[in-house]
C-alpha positions as CSV (number, residue, x, y, z in Angstrom):
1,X,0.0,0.0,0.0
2,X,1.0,3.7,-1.0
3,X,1.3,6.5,1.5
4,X,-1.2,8.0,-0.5
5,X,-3.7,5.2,0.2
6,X,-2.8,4.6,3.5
7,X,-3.5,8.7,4.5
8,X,-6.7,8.2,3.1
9,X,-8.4,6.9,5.8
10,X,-7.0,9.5,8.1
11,X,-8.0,12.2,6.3
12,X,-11.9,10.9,5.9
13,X,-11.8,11.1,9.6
14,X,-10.4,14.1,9.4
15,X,-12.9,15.5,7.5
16,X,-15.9,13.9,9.1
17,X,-14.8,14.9,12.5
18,X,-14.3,19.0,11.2
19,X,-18.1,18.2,9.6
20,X,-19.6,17.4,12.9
21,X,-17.7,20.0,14.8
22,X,-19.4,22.6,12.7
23,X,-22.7,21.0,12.5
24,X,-25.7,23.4,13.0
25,X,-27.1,20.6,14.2
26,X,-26.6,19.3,17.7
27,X,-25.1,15.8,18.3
28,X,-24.1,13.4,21.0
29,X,-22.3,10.3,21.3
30,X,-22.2,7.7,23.9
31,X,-21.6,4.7,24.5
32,X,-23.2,1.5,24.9
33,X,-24.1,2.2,28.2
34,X,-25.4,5.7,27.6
35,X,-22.2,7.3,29.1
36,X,-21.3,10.7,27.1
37,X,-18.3,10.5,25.6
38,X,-18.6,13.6,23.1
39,X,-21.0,16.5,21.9
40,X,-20.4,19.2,19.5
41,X,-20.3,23.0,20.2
42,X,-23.8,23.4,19.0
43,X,-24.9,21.1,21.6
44,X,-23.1,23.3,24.1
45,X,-24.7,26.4,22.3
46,X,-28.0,25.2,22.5
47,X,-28.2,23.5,25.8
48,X,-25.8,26.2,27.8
49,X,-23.6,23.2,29.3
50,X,-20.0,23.3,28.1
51,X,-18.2,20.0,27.0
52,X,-16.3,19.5,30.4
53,X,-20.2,19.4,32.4
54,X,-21.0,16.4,30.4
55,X,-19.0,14.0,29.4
56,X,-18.8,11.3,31.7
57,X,-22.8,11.8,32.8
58,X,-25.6,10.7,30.7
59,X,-28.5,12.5,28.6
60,X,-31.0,12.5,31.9
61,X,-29.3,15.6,32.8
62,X,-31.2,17.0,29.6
63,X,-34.4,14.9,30.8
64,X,-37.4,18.0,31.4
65,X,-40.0,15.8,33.3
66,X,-42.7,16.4,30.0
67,X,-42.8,12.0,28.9
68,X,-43.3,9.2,31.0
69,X,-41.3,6.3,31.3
70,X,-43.2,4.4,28.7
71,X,-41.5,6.9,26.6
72,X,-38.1,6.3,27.2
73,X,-38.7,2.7,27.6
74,X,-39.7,3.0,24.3
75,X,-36.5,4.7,23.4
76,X,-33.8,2.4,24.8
77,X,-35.9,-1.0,23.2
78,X,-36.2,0.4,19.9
79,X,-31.9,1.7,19.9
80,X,-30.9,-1.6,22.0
81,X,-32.6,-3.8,18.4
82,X,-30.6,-1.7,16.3
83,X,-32.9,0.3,14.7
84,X,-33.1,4.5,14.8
85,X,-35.4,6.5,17.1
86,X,-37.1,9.4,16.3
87,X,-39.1,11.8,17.9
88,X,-39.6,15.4,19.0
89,X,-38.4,15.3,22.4
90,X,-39.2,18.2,24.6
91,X,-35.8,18.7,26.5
92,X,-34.1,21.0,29.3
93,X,-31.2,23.7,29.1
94,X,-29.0,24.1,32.0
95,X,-30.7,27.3,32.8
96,X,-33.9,24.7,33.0
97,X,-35.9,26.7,29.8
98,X,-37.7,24.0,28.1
99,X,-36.7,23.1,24.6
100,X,-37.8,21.0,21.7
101,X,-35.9,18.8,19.8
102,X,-36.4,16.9,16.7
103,X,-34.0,13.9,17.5
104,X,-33.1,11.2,15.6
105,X,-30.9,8.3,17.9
106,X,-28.7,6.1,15.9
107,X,-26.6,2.5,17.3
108,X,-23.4,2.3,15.5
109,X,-22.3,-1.4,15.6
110,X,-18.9,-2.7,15.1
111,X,-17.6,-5.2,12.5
112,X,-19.1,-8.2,14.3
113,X,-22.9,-5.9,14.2
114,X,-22.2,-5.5,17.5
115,X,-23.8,-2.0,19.3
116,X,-20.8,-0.1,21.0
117,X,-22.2,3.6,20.5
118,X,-25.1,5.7,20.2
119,X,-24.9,8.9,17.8
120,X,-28.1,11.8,18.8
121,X,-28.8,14.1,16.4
122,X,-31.3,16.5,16.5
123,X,-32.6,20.1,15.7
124,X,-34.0,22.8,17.7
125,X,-37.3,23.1,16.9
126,X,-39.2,24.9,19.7
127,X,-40.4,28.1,18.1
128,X,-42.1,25.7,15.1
129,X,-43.5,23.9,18.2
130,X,-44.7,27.0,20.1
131,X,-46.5,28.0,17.2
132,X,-48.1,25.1,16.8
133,X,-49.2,24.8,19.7
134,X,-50.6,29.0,19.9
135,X,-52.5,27.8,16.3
136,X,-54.0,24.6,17.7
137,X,-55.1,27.0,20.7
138,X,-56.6,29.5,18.3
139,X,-58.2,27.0,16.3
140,X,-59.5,25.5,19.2
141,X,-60.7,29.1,20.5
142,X,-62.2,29.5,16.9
143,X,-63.9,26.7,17.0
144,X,-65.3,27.6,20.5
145,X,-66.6,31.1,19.4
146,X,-68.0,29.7,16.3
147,X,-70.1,27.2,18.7
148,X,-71.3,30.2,20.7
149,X,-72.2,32.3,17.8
150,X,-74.3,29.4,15.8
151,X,-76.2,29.0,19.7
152,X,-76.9,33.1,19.8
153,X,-78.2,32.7,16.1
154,X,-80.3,29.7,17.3
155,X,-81.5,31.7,20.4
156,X,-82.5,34.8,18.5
157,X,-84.4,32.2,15.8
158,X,-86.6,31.1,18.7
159,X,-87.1,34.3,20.5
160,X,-88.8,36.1,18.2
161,X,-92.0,32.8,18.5
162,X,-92.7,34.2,22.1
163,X,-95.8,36.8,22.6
164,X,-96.0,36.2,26.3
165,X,-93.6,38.0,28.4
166,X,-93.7,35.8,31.0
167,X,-92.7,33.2,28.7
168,X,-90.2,34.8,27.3
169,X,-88.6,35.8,30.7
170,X,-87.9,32.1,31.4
171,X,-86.3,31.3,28.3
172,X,-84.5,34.7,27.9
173,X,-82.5,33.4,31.9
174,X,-82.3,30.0,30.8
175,X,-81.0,30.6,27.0
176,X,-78.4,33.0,28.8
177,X,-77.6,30.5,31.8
178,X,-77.4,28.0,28.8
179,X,-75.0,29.8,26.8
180,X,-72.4,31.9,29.2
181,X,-72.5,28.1,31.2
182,X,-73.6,30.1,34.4
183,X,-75.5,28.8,37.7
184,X,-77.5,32.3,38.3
185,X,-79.1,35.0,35.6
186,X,-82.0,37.3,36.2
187,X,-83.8,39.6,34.1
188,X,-85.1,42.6,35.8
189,X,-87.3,44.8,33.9
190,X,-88.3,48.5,34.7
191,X,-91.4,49.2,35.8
192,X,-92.3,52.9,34.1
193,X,-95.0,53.5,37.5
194,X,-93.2,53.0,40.2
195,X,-89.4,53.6,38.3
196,X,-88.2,50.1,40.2
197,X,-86.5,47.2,38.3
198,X,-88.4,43.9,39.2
199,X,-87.4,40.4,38.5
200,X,-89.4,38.6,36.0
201,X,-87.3,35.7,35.3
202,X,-84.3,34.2,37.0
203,X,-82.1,30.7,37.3
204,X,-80.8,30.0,40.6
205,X,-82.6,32.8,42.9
206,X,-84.5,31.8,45.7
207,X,-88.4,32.0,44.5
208,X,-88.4,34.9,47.7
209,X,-85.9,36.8,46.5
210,X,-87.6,36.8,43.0
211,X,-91.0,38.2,44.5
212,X,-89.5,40.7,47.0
213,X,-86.7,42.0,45.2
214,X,-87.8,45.6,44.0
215,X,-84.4,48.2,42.9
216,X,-84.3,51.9,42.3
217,X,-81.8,53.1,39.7
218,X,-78.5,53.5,41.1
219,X,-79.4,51.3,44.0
220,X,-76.9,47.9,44.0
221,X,-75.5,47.0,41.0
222,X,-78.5,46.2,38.9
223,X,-79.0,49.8,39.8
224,X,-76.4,51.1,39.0
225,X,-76.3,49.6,35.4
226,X,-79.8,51.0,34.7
227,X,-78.7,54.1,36.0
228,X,-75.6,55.0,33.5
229,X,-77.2,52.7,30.9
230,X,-73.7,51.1,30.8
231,X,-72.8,47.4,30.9
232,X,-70.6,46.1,33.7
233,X,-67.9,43.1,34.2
234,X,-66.6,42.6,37.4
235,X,-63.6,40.0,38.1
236,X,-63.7,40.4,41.9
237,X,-66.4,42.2,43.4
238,X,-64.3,42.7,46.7
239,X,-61.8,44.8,45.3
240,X,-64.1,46.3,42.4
241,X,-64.3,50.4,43.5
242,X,-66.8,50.3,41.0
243,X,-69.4,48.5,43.5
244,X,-68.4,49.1,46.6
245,X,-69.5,45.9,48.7
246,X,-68.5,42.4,49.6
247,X,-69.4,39.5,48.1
248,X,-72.9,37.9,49.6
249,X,-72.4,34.7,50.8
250,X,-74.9,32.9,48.9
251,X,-72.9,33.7,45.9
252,X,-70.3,30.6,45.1
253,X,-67.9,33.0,43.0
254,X,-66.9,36.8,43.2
255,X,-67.0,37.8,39.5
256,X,-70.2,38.8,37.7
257,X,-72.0,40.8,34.8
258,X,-74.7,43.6,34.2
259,X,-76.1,44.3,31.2
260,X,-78.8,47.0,30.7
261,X,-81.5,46.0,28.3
262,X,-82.0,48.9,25.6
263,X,-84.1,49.2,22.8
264,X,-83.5,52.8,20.8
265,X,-81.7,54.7,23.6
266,X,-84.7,53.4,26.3
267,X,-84.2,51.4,29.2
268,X,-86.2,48.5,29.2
269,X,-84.4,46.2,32.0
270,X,-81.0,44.8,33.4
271,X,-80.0,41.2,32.8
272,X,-77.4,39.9,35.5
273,X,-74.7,37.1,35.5
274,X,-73.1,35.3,38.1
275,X,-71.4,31.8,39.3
276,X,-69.8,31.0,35.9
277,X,-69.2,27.4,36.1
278,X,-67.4,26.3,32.5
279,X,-64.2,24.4,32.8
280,X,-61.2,27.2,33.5
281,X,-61.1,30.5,35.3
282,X,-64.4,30.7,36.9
283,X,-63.9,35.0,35.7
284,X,-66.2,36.2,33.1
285,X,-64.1,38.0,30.2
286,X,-64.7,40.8,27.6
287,X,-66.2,37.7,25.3
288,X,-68.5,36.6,27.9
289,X,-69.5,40.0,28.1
290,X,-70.0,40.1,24.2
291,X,-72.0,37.0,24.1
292,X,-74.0,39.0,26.9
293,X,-74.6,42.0,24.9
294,X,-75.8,39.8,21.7
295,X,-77.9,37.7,23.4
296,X,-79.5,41.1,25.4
297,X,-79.9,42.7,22.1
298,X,-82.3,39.9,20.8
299,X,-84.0,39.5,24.1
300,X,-84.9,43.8,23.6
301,X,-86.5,43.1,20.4
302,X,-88.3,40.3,21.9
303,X,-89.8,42.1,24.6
304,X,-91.0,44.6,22.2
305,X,-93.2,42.2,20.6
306,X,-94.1,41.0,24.3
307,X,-97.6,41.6,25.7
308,X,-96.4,44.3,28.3
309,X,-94.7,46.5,25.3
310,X,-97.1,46.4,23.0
311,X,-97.4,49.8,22.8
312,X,-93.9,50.2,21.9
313,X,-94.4,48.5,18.5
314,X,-95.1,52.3,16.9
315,X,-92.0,53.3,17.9
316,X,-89.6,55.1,14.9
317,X,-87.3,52.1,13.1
318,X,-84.8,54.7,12.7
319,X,-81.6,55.0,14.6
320,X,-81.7,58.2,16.4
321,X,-78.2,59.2,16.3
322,X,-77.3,58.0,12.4
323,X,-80.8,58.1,10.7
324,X,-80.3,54.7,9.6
325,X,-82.9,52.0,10.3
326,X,-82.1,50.0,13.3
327,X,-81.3,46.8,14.4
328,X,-85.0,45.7,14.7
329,X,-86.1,46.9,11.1
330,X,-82.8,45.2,9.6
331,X,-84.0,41.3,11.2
332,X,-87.4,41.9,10.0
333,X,-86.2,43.3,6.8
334,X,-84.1,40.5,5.8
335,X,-86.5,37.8,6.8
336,X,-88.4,39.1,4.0
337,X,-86.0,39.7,1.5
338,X,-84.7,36.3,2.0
339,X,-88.5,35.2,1.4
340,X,-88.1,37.1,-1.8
341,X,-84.7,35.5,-3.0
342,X,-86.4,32.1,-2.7
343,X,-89.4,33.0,-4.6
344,X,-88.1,34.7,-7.3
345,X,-84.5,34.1,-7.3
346,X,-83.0,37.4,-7.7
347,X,-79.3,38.1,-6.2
348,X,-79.4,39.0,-2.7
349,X,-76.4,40.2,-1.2
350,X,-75.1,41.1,2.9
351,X,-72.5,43.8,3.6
352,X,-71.7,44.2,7.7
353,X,-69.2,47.0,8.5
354,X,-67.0,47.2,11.6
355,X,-65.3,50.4,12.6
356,X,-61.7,49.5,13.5
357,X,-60.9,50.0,16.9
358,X,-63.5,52.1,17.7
359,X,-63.5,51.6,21.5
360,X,-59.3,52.9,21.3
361,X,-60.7,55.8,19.4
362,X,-63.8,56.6,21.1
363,X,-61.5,56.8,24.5
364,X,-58.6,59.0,23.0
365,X,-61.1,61.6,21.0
366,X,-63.9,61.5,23.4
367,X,-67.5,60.2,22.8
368,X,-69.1,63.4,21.1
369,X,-66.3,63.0,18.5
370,X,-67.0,59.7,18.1
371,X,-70.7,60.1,17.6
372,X,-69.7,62.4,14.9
373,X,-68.0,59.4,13.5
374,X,-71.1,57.5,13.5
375,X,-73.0,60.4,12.0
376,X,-71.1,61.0,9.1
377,X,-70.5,57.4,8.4
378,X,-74.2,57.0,8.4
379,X,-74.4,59.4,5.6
380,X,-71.3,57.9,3.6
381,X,-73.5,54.9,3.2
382,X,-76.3,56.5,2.0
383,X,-74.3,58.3,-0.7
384,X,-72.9,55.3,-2.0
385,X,-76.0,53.1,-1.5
386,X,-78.8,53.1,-3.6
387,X,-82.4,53.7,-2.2
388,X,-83.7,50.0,-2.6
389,X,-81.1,49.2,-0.1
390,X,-81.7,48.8,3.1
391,X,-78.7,50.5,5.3
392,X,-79.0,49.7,9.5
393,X,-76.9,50.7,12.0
394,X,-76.4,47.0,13.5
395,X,-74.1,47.1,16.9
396,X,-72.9,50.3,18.3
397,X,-70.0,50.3,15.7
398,X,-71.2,47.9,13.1
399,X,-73.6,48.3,10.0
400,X,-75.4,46.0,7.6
401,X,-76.4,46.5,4.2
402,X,-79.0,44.2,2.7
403,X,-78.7,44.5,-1.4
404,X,-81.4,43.0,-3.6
405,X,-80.5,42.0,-7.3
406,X,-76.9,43.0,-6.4
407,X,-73.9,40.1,-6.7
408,X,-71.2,40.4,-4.0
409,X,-68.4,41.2,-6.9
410,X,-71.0,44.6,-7.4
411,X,-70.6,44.7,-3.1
412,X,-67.1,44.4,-3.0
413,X,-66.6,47.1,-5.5
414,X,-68.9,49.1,-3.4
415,X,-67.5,48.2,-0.2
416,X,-63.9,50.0,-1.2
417,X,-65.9,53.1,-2.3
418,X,-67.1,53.1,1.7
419,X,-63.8,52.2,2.7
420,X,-62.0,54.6,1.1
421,X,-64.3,57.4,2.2
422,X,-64.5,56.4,5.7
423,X,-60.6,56.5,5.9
424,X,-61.0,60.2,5.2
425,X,-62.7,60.8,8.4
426,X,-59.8,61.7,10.2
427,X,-56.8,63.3,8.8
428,X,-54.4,61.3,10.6
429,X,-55.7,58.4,8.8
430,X,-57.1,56.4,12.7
431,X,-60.6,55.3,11.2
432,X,-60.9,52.6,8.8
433,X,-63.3,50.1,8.9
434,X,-63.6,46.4,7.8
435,X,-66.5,44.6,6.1
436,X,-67.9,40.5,5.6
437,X,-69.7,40.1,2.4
438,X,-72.0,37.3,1.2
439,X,-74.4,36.0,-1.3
440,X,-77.9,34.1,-0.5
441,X,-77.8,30.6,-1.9
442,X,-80.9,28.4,-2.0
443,X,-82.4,26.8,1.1
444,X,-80.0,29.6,3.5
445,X,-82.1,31.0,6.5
446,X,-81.5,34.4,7.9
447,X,-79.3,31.8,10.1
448,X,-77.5,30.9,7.9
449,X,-77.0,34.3,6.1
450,X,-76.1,36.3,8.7
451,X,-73.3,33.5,9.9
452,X,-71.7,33.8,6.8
453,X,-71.4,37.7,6.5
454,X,-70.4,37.9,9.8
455,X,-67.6,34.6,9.5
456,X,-65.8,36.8,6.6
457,X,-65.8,39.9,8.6
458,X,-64.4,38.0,11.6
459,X,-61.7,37.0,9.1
460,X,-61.0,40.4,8.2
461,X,-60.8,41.2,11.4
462,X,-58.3,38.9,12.1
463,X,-56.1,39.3,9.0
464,X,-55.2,43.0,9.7
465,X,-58.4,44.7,9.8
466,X,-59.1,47.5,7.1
467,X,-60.0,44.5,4.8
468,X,-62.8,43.2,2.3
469,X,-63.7,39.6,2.7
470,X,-65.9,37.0,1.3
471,X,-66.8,33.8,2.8
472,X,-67.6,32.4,-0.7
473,X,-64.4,33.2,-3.1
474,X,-66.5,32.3,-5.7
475,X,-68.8,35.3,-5.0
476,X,-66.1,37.9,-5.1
477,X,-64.4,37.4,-8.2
């Protein structure tokens, strides 16, 4: 043999051990019996424990406490028959972060196929498995606010069939105690004589407290609420300056809400919320309190129709502050023209309309420039809007449009129009608004209509707001 061919060996080794000392990827070798006998420096870059703290010890030192010992048991009889492990294997730094790595365990076997080493190789993967994991939680919160808003759809379908307040009381408390997943609601309404809310349907008072309980606005909480017409979440009512008592004790948890029950700027009731009792934090949030506020603007319309507010059935189906029909007109309104669609199968198209951070803009410019806001948005629609259209002011900062004989391509085209003049509301360019589009198909309910407008704003929402979205790509062109 040559010298040539006999440095040839040497210098594959060479090589191979410069490869693996400049490896991005982390790797360990030990031996048979799982002592270390070498890692690389992105092993000590990525773990934090130099060479020296190491070798001589085994991988446990890396162990974070997240698998059982099925796991590893796993592990050692899949290496120990020769054959390669892999895994993502959620590990620990010295400074004891949690990491994840995608590992791949290798036996090296001698002439004879004999194991003497193990070789571990593996890449940090954590952020790829953080953000899995925050997608599978927003999916799985996606999937949970979808359920509520299908069951607030199906509650406002079945609360317009009740004529009998009474009636209607129960199933109001027990649609909300349903729905927020609560032990207690009640539904106080005003009574214009004696200027006293009453309770006219509850779940989970005492039948006495129901009878006797009379309130004067701004007495308790219920009070309060009906007083400044505002809605109220409290986390813990102990330390809430806002209320200014202790908990009762016949109350099992300390955080509650109070919703007032308007219908066109009047005061109809309060609807109140306690015990929450769904699996986690037993403290209602901001999206308990929107479910709330949904659910409370059906119930108003309701009681309208009810036998005690008859009279208020000749009341204006204007908005008083845009001059755009109101929430009331645009169900009733789109019932029909929905009727119409599937009778004479005409386009019929939905445009809801958010305002972008109105609640951040409301608080920094104040509430009277706000309502100016409102105002003048109100009139950009009805510039850009024809006359057959029906153009409602539907939440405090959203509005519908319902378009007969007009396809959503002809909507989205419109909808920039609205955009664009909405964005030049304020000269520093802080209002822009997003907007969910759809088209009727056959055999859709209001249900089903109204889900899908309000899915595609939710996705413009989500995607960077100031956007125009259809459910249905096939709609928009």
């Amino acid at each position: 043999m040559n010298n040539k061919d006999s440095r040839q060996p040497r210098l594959q080794l060479k090589y191979f051990f410069a490869a693996v000392e400049q490896m991005a990827d982390d790797v360990i070798i030990t031996g048979k019996d799982g002592i270390i006998e070498y890692v690389n420096p992105a092993f000590e870059q990525t773990t934090g424990y130099a060479k020296e703290e190491v070798l001589g010890k085994t991988p446990r030192i890396l162990k974070s406490g997240h698998h059982h010992a099925g796991f590893y048991r796993n592990l050692w009889e899949t290496i120990l028959a020769g054959k390669t492990f892999k895994h993502v294997i959620a590990n620990k730094k010295k400074n004891g972060e949690l990491y994840y790595a995608d590992q791949a365990i290798t036996p090296l076997k001698d002439t004879r196929g004999e194991i003497t080493h193990f070789v571990s190789v593996w890449k940090d993967v954590t952020e790829h498995v953080r953000y899995r994991e925050e997608l599978e939680a927003l999916n799985k919160s996606l999937r949970f606010e979808k359920q509520k808003f299908e069951q607030i759809l199906d509650f406002e379908e079945r609360i317009g069939t009740f004529a009998d307040l009474n009636k209607l009381a129960d199933f109001v408390v027990n649609g909300i105690a349903g729905i927020l997943e609560v032990e207690r609601c009640s539904l106080m309404l005003l009574d214009e004589k004696t200027g006293e809310l009453v309770i006219k349907g509850a779940v989970g008072l005492d039948h006495k407290i129901i009878r006797e309980n009379r309130s004067s606005l701004g007495e308790g909480v219920a009070g309060l609420v009906a007083k400044e017409r505002k809605p109220l979440l409290v986390e813990v009512i102990d330390t809430d300056e806002r209320v200014g008592r202790e908990n009762l004790p016949s109350y099992r948890t300390k955080s509650f809400l109070s919703v007032p029950v308007m219908l066109d700027h009047k005061l109809l009731g309060v609807v109140n919320v306690t015990d929450k009792k769904s699996p986690g934090p037993e403290v209602f949030t901001d999206f308990d309190l929107n479910i709330l506020l949904a659910i409370v603007r059906q119930a108003a319309v309701a009681i309208e129709n009810a036998e005690l507010y008859k009279e208020l059935k000749y009341l204006t189906v204007t908005d008083p502050l845009t001059n755009l029909y109101n929430y009331r007109h645009f169900m009733r309104t789109l019932e029909y023209e929905i009727g119409r669609f599937h009778r004479f199968g005409d386009a019929l198209s939905l445009l809801i309309m958010d305002i972008d951070d109105f609640k951040e803009y409301n608080g920094a410019h104040g509430a009277a420039r706000g309502d100016e806001i409102l105002k003048e948005i109100g009139d950009i629609l009805s510039d850009q809007l024809r006359e057959v259209d029906i153009i409602c002011r539907y939440a405090s900062d959203e509005f519908a449009a319902i378009l007969p004989a007009t396809d959503v391509a002809q909507v989205k085209t419109i909808a920039r129009k609205i955009g664009e003049a909405v964005s030049r509301l304020d000269p520093e360019g802080k209002i822009t608004a997003s907007f969910g589009l759809a088209s009727c198909h056959k055999g859709m309910s209001r249900h089903d209509f109204i889900l899908k407008a309000d899915a595609a704003l939710t996705h413009a929402k989500r995607h960077g707001k100031n956007q125009i979205y259809c459910q249905d790509k096939t709609d928009a062109g």
